[in-house]
Backbone as CSV, one residue per row, in Angstrom:
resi,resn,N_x,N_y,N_z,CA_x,CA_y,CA_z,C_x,C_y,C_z
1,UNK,0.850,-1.181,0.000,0.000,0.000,0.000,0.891,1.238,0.000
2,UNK,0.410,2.196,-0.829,1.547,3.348,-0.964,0.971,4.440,0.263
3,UNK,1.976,4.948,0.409,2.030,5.841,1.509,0.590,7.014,1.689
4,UNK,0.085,7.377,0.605,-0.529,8.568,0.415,-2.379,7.861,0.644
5,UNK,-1.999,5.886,0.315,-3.336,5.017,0.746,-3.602,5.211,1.542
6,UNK,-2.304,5.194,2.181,-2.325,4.728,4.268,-2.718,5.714,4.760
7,UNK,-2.337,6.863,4.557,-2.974,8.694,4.705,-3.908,8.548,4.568
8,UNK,-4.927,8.539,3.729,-6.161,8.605,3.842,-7.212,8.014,4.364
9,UNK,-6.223,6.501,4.850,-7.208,5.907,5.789,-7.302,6.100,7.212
10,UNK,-6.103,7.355,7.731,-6.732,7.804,8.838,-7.268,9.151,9.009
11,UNK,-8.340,9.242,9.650,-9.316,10.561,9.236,-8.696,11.447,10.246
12,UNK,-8.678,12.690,9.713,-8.077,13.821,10.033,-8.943,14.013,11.349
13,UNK,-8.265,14.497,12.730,-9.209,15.255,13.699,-10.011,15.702,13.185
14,UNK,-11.527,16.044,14.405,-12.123,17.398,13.576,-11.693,18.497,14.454
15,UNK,-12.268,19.813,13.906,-12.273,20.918,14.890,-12.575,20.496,15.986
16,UNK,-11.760,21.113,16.793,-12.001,20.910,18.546,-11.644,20.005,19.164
17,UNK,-11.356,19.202,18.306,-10.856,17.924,18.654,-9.065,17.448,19.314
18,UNK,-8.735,16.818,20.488,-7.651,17.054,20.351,-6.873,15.884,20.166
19,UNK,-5.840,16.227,19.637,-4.847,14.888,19.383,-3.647,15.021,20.130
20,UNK,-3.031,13.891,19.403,-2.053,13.756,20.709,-0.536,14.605,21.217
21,UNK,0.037,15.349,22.076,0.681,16.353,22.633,-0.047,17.743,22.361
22,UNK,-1.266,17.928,21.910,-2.018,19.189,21.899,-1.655,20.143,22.917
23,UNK,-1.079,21.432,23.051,-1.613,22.009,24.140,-2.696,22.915,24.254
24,UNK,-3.166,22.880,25.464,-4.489,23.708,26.037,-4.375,24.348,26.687
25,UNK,-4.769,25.562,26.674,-4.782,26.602,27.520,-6.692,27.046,28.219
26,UNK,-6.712,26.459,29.380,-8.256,26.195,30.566,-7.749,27.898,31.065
27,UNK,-8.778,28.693,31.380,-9.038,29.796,31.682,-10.246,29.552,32.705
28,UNK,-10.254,29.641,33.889,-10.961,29.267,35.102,-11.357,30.451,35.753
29,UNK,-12.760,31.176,36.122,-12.662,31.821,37.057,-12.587,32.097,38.507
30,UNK,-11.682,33.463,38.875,-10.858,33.291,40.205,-9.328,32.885,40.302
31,UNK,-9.210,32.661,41.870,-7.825,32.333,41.998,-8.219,31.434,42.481
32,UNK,-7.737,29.862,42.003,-7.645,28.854,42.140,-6.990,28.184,43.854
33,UNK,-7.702,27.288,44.639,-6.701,27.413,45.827,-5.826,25.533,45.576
34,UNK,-5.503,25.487,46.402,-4.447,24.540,46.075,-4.974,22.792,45.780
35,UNK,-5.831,22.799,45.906,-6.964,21.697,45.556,-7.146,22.111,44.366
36,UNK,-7.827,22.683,43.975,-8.262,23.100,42.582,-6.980,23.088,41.913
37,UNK,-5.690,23.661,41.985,-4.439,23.412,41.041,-4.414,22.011,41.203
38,UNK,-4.141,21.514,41.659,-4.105,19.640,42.236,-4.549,18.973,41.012
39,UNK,-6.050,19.905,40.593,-6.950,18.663,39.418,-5.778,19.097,38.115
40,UNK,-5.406,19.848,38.105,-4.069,20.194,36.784,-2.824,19.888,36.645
41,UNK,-2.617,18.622,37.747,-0.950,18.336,37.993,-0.539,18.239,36.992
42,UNK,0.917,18.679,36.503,1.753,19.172,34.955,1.125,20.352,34.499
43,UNK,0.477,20.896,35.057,0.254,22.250,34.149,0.795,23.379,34.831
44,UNK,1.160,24.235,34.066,1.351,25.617,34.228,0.408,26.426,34.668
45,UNK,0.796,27.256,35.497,-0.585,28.142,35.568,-0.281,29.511,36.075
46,UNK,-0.632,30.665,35.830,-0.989,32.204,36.397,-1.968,32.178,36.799
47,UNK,-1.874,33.417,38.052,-3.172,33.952,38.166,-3.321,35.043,38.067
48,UNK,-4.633,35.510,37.037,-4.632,37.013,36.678,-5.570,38.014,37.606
49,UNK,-5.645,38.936,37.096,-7.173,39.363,38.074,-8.310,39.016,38.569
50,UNK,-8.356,38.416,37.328,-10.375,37.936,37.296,-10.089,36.284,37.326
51,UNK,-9.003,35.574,36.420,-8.846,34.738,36.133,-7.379,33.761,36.782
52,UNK,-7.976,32.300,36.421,-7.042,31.890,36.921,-6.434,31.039,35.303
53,UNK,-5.208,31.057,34.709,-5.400,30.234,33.534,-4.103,28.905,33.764
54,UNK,-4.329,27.171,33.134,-3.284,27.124,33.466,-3.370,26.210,31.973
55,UNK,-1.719,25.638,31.735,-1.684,25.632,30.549,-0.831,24.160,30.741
56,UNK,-1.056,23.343,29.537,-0.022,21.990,29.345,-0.841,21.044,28.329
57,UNK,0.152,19.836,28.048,-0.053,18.741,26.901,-1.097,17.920,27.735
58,UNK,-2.063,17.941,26.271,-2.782,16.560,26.359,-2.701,15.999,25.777
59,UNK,-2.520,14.333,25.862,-2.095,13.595,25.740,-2.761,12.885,24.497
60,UNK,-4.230,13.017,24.973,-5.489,12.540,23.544,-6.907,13.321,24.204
61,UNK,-7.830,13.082,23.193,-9.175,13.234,23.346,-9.890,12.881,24.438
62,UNK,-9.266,11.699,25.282,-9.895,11.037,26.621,-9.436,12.082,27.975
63,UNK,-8.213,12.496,27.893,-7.485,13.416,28.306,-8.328,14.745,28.889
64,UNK,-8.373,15.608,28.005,-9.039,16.749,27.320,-10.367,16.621,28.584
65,UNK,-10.993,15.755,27.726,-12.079,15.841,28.147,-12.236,14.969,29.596
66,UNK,-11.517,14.475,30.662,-11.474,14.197,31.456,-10.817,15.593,32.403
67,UNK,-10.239,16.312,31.626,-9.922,17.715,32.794,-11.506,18.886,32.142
68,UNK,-12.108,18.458,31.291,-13.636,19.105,31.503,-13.895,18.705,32.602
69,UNK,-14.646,17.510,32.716,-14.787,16.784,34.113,-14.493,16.989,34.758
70,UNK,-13.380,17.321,35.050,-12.817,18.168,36.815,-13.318,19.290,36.413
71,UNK,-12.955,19.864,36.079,-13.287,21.489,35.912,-15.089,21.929,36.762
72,UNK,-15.808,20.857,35.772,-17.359,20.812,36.180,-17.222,20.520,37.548
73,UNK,-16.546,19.235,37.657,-16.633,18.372,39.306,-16.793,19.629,40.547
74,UNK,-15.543,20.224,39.914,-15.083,21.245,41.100,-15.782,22.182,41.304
75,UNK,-16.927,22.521,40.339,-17.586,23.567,40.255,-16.735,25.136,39.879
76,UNK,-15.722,24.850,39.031,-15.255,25.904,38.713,-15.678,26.883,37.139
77,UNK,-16.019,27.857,37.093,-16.485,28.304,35.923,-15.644,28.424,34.902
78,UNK,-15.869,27.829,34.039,-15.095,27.939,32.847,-14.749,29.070,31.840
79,UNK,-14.474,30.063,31.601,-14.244,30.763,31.293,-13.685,30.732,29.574
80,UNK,-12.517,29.618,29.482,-12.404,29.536,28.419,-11.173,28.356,27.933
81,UNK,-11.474,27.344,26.824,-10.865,26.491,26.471,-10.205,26.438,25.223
82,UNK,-8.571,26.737,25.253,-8.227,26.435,23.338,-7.219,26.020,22.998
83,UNK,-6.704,25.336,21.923,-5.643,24.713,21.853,-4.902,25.543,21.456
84,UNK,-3.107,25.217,21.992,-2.312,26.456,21.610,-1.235,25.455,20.682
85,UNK,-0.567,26.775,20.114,0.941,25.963,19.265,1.029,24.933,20.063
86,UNK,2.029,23.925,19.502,2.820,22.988,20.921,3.856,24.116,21.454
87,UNK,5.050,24.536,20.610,5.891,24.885,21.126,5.072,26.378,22.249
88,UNK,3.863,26.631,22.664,3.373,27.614,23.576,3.744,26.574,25.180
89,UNK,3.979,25.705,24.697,3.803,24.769,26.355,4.899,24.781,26.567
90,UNK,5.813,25.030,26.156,6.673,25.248,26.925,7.549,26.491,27.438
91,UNK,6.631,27.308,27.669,7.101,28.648,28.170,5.374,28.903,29.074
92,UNK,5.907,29.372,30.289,4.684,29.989,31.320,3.626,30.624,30.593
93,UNK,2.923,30.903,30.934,1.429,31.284,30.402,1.972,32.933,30.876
């Protein structure tokens, strides 16, 4: 099978979707207390005025959407979710 077969038989992400080493940047409102950073272990994070944001790789789609799940769990408001360059993860938010 030529190379360009094998390409097409795996389907491209869709939008929003994340694949694998994606980074994300979660925008939370408030200042987060040390429980709440806890549900983000490996991530980066600031805290701004209004906001708390923290940033790092996910791994896949199960990922992703298992730190929704905390996010909800904790009752923290979401503010805002998006994928960044890779090379953004590795420099502080």
């Amino acid at each position: 099978m030529s190379d360009a077969a094998s390409d097409a038989a795996v389907p491209a992400p869709r939008a929003g979707q994340a694949t694998p080493g994606d980074v994300v940047e979660i925008r939370v409102k408030g200042d987060l207390d040390g429980y709440a950073l806890s549900l983000f272990d490996g991530f980066d994070h600031v805290v701004e005025p209004v906001t708390t944001t923290v940033r790092g790789v996910v791994a896949d789609e199960e990922q992703l959407a298992d730190l929704c799940r905390r996010v909800r769990d904790a009752g923290l408001e979401l503010v805002s979710l998006r994928r960044l360059p890779s090379e953004a993860g590795s420099s502080q938010p």
